[in-house]
N, CA, C, O and CB atoms as a CASP TS submission, in Angstrom:
PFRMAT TS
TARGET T0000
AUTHOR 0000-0000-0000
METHOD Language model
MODEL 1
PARENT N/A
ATOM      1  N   UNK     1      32.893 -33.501 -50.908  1.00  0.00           N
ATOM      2  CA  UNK     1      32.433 -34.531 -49.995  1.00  0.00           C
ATOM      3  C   UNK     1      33.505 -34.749 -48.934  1.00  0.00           C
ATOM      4  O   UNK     1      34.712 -34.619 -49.138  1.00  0.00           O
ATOM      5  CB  UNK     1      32.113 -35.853 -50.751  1.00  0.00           C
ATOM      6  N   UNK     2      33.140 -34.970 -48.190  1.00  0.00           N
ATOM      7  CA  UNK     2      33.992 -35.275 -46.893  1.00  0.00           C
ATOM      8  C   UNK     2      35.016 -36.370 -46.892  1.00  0.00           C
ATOM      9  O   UNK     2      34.779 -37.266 -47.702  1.00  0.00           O
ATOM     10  CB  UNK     2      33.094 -35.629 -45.794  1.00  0.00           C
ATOM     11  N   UNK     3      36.137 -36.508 -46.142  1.00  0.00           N
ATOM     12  CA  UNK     3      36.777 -37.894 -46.234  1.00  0.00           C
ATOM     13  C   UNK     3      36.247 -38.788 -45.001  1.00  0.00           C
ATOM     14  O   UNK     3      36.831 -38.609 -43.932  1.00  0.00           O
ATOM     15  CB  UNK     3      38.471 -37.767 -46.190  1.00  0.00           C
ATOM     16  N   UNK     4      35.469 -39.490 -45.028  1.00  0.00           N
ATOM     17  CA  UNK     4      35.469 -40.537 -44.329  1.00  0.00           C
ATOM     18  C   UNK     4      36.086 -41.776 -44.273  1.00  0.00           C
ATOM     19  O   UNK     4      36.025 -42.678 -45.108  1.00  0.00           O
ATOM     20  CB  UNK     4      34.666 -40.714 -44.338  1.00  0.00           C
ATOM     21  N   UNK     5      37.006 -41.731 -42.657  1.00  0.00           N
ATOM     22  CA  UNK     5      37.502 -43.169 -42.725  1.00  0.00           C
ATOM     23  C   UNK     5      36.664 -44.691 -41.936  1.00  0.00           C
ATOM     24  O   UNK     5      36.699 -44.956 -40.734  1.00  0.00           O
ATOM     25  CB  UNK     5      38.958 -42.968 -42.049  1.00  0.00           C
ATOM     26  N   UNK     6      36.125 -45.314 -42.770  1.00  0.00           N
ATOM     27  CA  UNK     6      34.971 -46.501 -42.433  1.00  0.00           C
ATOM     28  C   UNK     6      35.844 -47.506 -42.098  1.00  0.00           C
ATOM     29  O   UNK     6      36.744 -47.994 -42.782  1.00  0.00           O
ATOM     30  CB  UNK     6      33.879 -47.029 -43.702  1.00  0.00           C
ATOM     31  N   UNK     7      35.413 -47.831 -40.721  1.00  0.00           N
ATOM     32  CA  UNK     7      35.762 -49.258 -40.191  1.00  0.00           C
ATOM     33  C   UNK     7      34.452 -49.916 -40.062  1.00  0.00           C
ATOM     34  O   UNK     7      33.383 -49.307 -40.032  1.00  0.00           O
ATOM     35  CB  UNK     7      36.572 -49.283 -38.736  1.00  0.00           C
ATOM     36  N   UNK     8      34.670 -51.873 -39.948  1.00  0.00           N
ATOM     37  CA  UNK     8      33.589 -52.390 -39.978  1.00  0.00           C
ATOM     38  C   UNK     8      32.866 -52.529 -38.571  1.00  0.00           C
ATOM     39  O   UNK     8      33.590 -52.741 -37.598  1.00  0.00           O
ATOM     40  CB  UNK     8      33.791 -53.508 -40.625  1.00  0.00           C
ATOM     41  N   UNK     9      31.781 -52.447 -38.425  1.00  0.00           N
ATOM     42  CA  UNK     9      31.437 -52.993 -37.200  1.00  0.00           C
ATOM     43  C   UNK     9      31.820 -53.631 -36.423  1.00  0.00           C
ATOM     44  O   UNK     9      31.849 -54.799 -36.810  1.00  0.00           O
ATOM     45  CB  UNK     9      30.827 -53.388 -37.173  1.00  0.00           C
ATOM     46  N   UNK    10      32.357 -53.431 -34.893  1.00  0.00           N
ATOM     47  CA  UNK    10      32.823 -54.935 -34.219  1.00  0.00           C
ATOM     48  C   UNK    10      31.032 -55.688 -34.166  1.00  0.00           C
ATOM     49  O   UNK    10      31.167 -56.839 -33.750  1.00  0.00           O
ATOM     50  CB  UNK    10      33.807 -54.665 -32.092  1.00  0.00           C
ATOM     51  N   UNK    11      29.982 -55.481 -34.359  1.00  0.00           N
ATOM     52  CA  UNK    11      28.821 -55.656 -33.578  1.00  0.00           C
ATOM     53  C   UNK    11      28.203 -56.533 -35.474  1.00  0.00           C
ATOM     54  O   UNK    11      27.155 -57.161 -35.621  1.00  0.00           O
ATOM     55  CB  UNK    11      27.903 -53.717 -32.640  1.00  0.00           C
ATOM     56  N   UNK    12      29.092 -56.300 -36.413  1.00  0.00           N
ATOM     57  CA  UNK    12      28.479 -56.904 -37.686  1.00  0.00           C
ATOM     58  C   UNK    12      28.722 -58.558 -37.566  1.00  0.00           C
ATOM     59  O   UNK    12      29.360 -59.131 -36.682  1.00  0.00           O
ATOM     60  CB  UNK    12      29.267 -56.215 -39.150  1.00  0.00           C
ATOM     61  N   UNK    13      28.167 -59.042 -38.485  1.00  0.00           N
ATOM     62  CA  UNK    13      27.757 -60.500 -38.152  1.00  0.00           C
ATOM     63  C   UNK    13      28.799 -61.118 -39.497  1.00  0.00           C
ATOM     64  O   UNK    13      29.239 -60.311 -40.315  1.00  0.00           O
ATOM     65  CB  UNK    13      25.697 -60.874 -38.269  1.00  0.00           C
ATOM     66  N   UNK    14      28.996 -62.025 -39.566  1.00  0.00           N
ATOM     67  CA  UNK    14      30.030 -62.935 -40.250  1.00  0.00           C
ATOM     68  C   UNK    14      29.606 -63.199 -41.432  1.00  0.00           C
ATOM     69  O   UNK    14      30.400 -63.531 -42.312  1.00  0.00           O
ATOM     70  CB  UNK    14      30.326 -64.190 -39.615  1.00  0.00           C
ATOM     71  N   UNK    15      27.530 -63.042 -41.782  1.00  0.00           N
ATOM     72  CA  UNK    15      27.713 -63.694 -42.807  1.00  0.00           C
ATOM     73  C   UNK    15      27.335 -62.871 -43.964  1.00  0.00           C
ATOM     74  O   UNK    15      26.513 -63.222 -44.810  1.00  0.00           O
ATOM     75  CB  UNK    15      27.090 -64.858 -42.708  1.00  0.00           C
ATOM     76  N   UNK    16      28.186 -61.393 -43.955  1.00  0.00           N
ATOM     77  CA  UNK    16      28.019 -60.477 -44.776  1.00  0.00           C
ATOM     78  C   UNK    16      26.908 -59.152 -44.461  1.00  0.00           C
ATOM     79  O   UNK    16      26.663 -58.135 -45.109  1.00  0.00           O
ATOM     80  CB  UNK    16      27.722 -61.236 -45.876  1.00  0.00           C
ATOM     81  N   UNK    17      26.588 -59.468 -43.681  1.00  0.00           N
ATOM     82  CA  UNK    17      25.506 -58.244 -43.122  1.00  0.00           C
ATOM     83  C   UNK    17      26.124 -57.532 -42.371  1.00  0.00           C
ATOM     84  O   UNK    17      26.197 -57.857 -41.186  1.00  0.00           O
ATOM     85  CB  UNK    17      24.254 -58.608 -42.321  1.00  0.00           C
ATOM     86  N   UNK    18      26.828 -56.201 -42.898  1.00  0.00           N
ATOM     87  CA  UNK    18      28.067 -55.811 -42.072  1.00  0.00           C
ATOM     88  C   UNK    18      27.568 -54.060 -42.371  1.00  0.00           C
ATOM     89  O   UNK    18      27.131 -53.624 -43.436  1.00  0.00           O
ATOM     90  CB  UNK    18      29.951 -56.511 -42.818  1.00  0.00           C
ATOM     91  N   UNK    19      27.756 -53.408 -41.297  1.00  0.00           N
ATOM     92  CA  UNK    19      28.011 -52.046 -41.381  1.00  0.00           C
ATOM     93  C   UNK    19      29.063 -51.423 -41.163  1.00  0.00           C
ATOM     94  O   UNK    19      29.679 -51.906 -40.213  1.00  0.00           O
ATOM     95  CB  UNK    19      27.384 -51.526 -40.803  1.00  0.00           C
ATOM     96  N   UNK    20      29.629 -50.407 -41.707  1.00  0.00           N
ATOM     97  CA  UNK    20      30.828 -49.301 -41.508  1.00  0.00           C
ATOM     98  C   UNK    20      30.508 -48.255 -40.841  1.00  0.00           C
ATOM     99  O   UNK    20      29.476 -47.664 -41.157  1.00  0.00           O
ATOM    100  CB  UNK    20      31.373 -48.734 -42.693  1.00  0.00           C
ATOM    101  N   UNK    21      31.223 -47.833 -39.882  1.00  0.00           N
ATOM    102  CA  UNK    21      30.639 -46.399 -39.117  1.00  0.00           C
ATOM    103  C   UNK    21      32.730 -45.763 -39.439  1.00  0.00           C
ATOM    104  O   UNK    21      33.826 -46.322 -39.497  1.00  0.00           O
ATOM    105  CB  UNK    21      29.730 -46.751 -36.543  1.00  0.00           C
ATOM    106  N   UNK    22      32.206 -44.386 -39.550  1.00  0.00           N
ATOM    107  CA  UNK    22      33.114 -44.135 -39.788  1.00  0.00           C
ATOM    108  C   UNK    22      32.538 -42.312 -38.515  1.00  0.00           C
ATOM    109  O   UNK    22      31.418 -41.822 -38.368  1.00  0.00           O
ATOM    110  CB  UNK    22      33.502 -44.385 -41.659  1.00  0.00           C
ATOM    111  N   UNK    23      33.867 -41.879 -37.916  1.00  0.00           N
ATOM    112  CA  UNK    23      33.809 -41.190 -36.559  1.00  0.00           C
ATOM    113  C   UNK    23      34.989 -40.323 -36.496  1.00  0.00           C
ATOM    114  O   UNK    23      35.515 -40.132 -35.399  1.00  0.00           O
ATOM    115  CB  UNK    23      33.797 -42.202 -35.319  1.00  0.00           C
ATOM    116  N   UNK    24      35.584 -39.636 -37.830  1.00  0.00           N
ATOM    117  CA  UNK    24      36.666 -39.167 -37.988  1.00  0.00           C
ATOM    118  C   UNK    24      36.700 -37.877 -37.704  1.00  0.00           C
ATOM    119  O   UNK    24      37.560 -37.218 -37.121  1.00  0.00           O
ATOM    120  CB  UNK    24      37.065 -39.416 -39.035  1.00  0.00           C
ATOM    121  N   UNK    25      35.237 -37.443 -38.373  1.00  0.00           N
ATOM    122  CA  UNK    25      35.015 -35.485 -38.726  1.00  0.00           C
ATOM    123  C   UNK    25      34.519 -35.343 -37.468  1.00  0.00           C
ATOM    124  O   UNK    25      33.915 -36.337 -37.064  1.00  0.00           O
ATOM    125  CB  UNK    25      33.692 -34.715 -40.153  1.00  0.00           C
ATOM    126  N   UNK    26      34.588 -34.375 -36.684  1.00  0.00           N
ATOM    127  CA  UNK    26      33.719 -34.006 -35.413  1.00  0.00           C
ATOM    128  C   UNK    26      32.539 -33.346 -36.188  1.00  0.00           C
ATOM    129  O   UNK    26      32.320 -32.708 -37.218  1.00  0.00           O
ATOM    130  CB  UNK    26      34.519 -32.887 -34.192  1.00  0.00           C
ATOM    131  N   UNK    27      31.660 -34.068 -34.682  1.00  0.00           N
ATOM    132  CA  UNK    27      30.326 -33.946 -35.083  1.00  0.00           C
ATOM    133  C   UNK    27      29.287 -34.634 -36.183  1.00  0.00           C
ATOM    134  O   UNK    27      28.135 -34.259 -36.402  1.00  0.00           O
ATOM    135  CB  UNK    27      30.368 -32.892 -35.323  1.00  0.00           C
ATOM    136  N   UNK    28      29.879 -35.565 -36.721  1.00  0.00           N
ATOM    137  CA  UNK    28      29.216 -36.757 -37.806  1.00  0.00           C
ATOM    138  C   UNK    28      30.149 -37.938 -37.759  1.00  0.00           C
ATOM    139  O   UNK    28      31.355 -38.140 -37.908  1.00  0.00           O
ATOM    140  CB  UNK    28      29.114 -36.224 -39.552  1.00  0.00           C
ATOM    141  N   UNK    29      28.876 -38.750 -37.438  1.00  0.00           N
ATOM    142  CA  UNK    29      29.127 -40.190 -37.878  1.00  0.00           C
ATOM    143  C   UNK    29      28.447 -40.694 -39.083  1.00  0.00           C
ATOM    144  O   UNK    29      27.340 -40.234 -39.363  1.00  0.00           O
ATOM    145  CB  UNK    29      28.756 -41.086 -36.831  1.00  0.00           C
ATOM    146  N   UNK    30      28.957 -41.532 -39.774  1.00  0.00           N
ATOM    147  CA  UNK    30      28.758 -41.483 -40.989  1.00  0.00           C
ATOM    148  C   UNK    30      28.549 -42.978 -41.445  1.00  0.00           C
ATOM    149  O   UNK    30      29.677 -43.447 -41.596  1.00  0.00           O
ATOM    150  CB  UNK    30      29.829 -40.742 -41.612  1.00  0.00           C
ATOM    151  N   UNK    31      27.615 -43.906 -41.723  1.00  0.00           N
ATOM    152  CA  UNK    31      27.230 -44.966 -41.930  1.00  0.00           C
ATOM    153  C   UNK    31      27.354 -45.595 -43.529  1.00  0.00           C
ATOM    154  O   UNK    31      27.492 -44.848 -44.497  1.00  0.00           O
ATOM    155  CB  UNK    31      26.032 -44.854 -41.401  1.00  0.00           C
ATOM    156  N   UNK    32      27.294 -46.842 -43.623  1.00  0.00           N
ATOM    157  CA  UNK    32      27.486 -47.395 -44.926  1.00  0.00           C
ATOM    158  C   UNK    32      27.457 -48.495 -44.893  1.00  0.00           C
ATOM    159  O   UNK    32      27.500 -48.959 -43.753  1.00  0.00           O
ATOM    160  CB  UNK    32      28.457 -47.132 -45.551  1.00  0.00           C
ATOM    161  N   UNK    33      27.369 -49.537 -46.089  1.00  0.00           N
ATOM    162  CA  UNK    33      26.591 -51.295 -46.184  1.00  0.00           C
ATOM    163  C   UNK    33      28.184 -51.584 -46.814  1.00  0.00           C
ATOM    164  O   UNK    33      28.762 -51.137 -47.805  1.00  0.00           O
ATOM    165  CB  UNK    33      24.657 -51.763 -47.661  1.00  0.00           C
ATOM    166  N   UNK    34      28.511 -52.359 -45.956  1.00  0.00           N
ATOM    167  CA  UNK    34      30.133 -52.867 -46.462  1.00  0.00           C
ATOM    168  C   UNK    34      29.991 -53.593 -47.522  1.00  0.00           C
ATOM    169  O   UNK    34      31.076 -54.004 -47.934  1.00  0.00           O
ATOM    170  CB  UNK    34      31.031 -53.808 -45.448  1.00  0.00           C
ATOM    171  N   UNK    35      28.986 -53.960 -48.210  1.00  0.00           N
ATOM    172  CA  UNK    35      28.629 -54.623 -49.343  1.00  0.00           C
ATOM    173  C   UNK    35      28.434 -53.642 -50.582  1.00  0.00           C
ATOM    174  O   UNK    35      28.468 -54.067 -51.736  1.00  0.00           O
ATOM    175  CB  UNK    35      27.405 -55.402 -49.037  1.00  0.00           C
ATOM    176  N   UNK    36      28.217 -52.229 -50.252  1.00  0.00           N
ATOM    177  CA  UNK    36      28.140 -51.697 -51.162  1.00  0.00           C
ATOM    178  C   UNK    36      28.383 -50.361 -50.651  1.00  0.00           C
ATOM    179  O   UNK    36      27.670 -49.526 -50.095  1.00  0.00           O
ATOM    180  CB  UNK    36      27.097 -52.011 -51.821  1.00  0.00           C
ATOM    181  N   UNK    37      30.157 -50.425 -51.162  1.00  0.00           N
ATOM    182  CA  UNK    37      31.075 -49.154 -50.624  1.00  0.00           C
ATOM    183  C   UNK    37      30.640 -47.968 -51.012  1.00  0.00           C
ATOM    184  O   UNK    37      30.409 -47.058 -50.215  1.00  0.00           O
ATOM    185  CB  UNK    37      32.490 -49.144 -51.065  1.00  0.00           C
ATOM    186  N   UNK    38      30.459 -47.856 -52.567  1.00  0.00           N
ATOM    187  CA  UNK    38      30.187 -46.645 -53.269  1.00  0.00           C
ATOM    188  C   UNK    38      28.920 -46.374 -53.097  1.00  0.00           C
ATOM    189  O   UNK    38      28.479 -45.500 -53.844  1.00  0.00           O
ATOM    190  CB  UNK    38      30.485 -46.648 -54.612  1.00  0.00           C
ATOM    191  N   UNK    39      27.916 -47.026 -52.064  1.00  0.00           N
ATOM    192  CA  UNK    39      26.074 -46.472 -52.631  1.00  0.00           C
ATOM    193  C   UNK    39      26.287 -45.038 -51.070  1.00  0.00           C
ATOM    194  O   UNK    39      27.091 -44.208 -50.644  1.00  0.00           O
ATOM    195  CB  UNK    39      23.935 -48.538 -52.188  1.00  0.00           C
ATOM    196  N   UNK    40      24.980 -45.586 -50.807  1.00  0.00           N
ATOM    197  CA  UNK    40      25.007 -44.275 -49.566  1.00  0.00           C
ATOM    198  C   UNK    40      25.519 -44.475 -48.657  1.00  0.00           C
ATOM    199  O   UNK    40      25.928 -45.529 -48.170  1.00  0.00           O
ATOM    200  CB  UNK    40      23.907 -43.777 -48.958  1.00  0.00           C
ATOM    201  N   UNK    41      25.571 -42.753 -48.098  1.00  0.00           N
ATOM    202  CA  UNK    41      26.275 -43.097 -46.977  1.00  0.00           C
ATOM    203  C   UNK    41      24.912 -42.311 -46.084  1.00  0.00           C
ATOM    204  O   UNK    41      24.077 -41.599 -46.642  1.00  0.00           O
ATOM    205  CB  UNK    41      28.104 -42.461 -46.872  1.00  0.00           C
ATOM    206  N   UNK    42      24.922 -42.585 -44.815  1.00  0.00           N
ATOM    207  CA  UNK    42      24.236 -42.160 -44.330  1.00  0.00           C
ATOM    208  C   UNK    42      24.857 -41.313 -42.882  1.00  0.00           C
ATOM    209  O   UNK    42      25.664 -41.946 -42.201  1.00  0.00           O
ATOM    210  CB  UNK    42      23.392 -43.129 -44.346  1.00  0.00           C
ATOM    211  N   UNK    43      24.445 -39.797 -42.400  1.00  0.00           N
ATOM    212  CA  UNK    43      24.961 -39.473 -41.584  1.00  0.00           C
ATOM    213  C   UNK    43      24.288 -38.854 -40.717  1.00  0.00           C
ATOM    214  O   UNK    43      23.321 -38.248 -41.179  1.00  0.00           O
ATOM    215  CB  UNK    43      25.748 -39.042 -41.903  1.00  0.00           C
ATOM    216  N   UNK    44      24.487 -38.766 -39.335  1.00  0.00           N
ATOM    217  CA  UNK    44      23.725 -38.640 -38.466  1.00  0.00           C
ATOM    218  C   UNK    44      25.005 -37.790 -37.710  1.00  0.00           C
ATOM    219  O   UNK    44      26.200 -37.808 -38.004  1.00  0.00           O
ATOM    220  CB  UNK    44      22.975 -40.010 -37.910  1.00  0.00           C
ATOM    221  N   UNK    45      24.103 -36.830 -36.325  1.00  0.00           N
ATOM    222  CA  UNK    45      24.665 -36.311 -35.206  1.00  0.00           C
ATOM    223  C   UNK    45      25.142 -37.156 -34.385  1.00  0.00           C
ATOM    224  O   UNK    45      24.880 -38.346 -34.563  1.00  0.00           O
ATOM    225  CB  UNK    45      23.928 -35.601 -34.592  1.00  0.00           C
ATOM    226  N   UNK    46      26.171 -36.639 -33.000  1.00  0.00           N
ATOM    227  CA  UNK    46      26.541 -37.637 -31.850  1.00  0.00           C
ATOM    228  C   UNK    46      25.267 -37.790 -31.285  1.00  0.00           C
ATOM    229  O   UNK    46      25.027 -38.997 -31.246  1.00  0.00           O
ATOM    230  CB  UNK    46      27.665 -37.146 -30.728  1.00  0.00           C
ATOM    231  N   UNK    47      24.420 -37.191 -30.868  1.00  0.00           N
ATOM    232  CA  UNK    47      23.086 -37.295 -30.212  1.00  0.00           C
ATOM    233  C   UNK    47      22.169 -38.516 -30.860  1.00  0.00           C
ATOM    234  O   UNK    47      21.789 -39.468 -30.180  1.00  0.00           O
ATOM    235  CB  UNK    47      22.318 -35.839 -30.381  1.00  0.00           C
ATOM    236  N   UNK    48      21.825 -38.336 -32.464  1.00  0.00           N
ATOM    237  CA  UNK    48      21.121 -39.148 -32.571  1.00  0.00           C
ATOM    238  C   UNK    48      21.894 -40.518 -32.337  1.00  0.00           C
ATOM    239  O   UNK    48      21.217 -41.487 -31.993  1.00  0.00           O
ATOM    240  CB  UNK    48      20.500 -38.917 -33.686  1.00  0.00           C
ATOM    241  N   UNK    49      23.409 -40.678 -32.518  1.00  0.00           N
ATOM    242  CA  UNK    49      24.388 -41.966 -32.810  1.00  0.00           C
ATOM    243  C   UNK    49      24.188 -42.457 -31.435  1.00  0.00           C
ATOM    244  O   UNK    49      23.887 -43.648 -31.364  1.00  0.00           O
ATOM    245  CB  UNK    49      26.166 -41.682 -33.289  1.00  0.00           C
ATOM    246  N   UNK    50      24.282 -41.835 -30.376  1.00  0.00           N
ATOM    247  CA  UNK    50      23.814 -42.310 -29.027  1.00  0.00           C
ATOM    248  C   UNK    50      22.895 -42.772 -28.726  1.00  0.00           C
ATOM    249  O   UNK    50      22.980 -43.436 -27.694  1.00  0.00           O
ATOM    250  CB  UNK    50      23.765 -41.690 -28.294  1.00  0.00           C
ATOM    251  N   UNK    51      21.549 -42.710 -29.391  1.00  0.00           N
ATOM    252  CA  UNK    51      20.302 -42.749 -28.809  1.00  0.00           C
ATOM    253  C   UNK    51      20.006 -44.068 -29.856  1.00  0.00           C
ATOM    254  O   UNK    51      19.151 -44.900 -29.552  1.00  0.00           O
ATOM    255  CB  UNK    51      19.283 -41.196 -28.865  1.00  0.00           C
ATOM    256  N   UNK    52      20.550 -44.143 -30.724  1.00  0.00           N
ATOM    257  CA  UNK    52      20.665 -45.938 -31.616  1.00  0.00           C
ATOM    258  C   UNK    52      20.500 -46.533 -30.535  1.00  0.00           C
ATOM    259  O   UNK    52      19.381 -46.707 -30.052  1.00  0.00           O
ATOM    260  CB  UNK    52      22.259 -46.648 -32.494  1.00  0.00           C
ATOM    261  N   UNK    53      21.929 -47.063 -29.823  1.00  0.00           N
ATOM    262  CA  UNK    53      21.306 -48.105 -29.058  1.00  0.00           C
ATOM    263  C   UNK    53      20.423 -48.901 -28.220  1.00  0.00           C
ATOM    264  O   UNK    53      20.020 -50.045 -28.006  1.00  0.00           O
ATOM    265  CB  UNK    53      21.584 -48.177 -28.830  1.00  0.00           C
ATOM    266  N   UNK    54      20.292 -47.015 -27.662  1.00  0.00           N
ATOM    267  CA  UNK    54      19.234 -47.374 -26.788  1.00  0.00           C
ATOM    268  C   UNK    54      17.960 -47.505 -27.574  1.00  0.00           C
ATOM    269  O   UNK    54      17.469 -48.550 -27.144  1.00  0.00           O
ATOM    270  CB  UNK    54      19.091 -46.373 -25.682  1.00  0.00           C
ATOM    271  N   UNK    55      17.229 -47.061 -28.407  1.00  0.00           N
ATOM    272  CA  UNK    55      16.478 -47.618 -29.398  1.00  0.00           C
ATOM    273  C   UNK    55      15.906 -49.276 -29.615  1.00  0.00           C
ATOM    274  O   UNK    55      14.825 -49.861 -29.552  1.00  0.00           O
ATOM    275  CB  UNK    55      17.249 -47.273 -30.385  1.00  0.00           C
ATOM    276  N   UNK    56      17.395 -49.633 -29.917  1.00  0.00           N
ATOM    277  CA  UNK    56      17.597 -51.125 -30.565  1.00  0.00           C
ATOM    278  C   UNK    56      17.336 -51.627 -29.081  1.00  0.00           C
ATOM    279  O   UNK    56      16.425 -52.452 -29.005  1.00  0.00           O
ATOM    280  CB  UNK    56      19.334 -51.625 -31.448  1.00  0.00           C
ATOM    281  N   UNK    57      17.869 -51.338 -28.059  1.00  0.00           N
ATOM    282  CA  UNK    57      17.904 -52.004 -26.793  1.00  0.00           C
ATOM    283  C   UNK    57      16.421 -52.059 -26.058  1.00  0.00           C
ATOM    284  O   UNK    57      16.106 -52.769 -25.103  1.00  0.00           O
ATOM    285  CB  UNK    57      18.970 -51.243 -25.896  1.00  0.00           C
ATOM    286  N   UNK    58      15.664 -51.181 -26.719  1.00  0.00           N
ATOM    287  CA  UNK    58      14.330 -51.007 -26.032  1.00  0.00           C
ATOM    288  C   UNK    58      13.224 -52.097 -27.013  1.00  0.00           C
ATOM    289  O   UNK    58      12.246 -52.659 -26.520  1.00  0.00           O
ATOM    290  CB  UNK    58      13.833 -49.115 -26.070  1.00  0.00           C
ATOM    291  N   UNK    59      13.680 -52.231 -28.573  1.00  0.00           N
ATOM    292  CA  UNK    59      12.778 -53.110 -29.286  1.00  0.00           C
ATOM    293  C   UNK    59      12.914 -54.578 -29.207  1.00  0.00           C
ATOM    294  O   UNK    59      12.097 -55.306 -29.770  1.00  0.00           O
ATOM    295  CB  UNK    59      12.842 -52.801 -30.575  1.00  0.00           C
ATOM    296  N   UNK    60      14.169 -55.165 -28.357  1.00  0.00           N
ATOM    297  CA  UNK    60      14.359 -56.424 -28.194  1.00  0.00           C
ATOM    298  C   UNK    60      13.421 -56.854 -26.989  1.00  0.00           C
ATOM    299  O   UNK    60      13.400 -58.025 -26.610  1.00  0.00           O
ATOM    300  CB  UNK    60      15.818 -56.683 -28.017  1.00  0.00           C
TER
END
């Protein structure tokens, strides 16, 4: 398995609803529930990691 180093979201919220993106390995970003270090991780391309926001930015 890969080493991923997970920092928390600057964009996570205070009252525990927090995500880790971790951006170490080229070519994967690598996701996770700061509440629950050891469950999944989830990983995606730079392409799709880019196109998140705009996503989220289009459903508000």
């Amino acid at each position: 398995m890969p080493h991923f180093e997970f920092v928390k979201s600057s964009h996570s919220s205070g009252d525990g609803e927090c995500v880790e993106v971790a951006r170490n390995l080229p070519h994967t970003i690598a996701l996770r529930d700061s509440k629950n270090p050891a469950g999944a991780i989830v990983t995606v391309g730079p392409r799709a990691w880019r196109a998140f926001p705009a996503h989220l930015a289009r459903r508000r």
